[in-house]
C-alpha positions in Angstrom: 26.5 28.8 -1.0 27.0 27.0 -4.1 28.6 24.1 -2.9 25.0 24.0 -0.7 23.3 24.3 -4.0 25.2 21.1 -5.6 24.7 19.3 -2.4 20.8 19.7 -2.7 20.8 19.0 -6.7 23.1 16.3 -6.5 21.3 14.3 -3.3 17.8 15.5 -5.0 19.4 13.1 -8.3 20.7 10.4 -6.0 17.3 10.1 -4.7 15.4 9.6 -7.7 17.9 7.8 -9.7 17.1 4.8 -6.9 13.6 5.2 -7.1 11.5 2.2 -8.5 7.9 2.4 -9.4 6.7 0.1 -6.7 8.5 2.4 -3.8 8.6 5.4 -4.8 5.4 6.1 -6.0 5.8 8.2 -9.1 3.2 6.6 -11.8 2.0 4.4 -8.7 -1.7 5.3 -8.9 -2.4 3.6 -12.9 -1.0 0.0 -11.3 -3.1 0.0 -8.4 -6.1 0.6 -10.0 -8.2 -2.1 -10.1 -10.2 -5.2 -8.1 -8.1 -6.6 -5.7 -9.0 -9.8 -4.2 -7.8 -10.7 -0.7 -5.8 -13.9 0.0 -4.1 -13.5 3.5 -3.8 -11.2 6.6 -0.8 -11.9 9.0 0.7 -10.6 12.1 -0.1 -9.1 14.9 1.4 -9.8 18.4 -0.3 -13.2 18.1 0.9 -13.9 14.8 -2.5 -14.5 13.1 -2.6 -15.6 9.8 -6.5 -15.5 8.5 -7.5 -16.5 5.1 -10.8 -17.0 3.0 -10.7 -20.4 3.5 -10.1 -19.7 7.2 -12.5 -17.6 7.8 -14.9 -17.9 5.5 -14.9 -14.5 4.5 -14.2 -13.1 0.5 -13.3 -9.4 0.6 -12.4 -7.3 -2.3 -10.6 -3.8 -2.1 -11.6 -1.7 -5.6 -9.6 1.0 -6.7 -11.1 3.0 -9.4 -9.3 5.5 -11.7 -10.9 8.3 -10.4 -9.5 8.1 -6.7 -12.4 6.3 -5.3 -12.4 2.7 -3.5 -14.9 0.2 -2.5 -14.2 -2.6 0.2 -16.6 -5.3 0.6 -16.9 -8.5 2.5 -18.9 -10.9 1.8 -20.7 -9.0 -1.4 -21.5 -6.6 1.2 -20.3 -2.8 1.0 -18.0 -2.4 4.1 -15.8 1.0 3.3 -16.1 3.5 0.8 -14.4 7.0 -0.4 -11.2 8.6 -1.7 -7.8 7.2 -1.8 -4.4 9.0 -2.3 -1.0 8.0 -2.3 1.5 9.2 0.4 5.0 8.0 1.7 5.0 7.0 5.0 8.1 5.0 7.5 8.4 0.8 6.9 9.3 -0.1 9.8 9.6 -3.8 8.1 13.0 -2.5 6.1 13.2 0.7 7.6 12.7 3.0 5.0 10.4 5.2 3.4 8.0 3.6 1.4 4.9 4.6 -0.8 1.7 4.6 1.0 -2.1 4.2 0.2 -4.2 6.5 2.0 -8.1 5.0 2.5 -10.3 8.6 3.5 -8.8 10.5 6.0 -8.3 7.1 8.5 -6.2 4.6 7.4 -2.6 4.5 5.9 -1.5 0.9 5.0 2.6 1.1 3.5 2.5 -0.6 -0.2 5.3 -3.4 0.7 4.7 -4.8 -2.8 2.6 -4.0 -6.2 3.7 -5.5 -9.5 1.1 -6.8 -12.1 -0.8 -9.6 -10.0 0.1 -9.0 -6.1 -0.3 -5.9 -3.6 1.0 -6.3 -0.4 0.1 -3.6 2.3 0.8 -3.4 5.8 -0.1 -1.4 8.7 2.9 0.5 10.7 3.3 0.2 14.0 4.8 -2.7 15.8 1.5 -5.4 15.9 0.5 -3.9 12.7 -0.6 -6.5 10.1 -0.1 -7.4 6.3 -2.8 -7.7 4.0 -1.9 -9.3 0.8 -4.2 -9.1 -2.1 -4.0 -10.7 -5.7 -5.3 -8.9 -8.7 -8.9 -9.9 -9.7 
């Protein structure tokens, strides 16, 4: 039993001694916060690759300190509500990555966040990546 017990402690340490702030989430919330102004979407099975120049569109995902966000297009209010972080499976690098969690729909896999750039993608196999550049 207590050679079950070291396992546990020892993989437990393993685990967060590899952690990084951008995947594994600890502290995560204070560097999303935020306006975050999108720059490109890509993917898909068609391999799209929209812009704001391309479509004419400006969106902006807000992320406010109190676990609310605001998505609008255009000026225009598009989504609202509470976020939450998560972990969910990448299947870009296959492994578990942190996740932001948009109301009870939408989980989109935090690929990247550092001081000016957020990258998040959906997960599944034509899922998309939305990359966003800090405001």
């Amino acid at each position: 039993m207590n050679s079950m017990k070291l396992y546990i402690i020892f993989t437990a340490l393993v685990l967060f001694a590899s952690c990084t702030k951008t995947k594994c989430g600890f502290g995560e919330t204070d560097s999303l916060q935020g306006n975050w102004e999108w720059a490109q979407t890509s993917g898909g099975l068609t391999g799209i690759i929209e812009t704001p120049a391309s479509t004419g569109n400006t969106m902006l995902l807000e992320l406010a300190s109190g676990g609310n966000y605001t998505i609008t297009k255009n000026s225009v209010v598009t989504g609202q509500g509470n976020y939450t972080m998560d972990t969910q499976f990448c299947y870009h690098n296959n492994t578990t990555l942190s996740a932001l969690k948009l109301g009870n729909d939408q989980m989109l896999t935090i690929e990247r966040n550092n001081a000016d750039t957020l990258i998040l993608a959906e997960e599944y196999a034509d899922g998309l990546i939305h990359i966003y550049t800090k405001k």
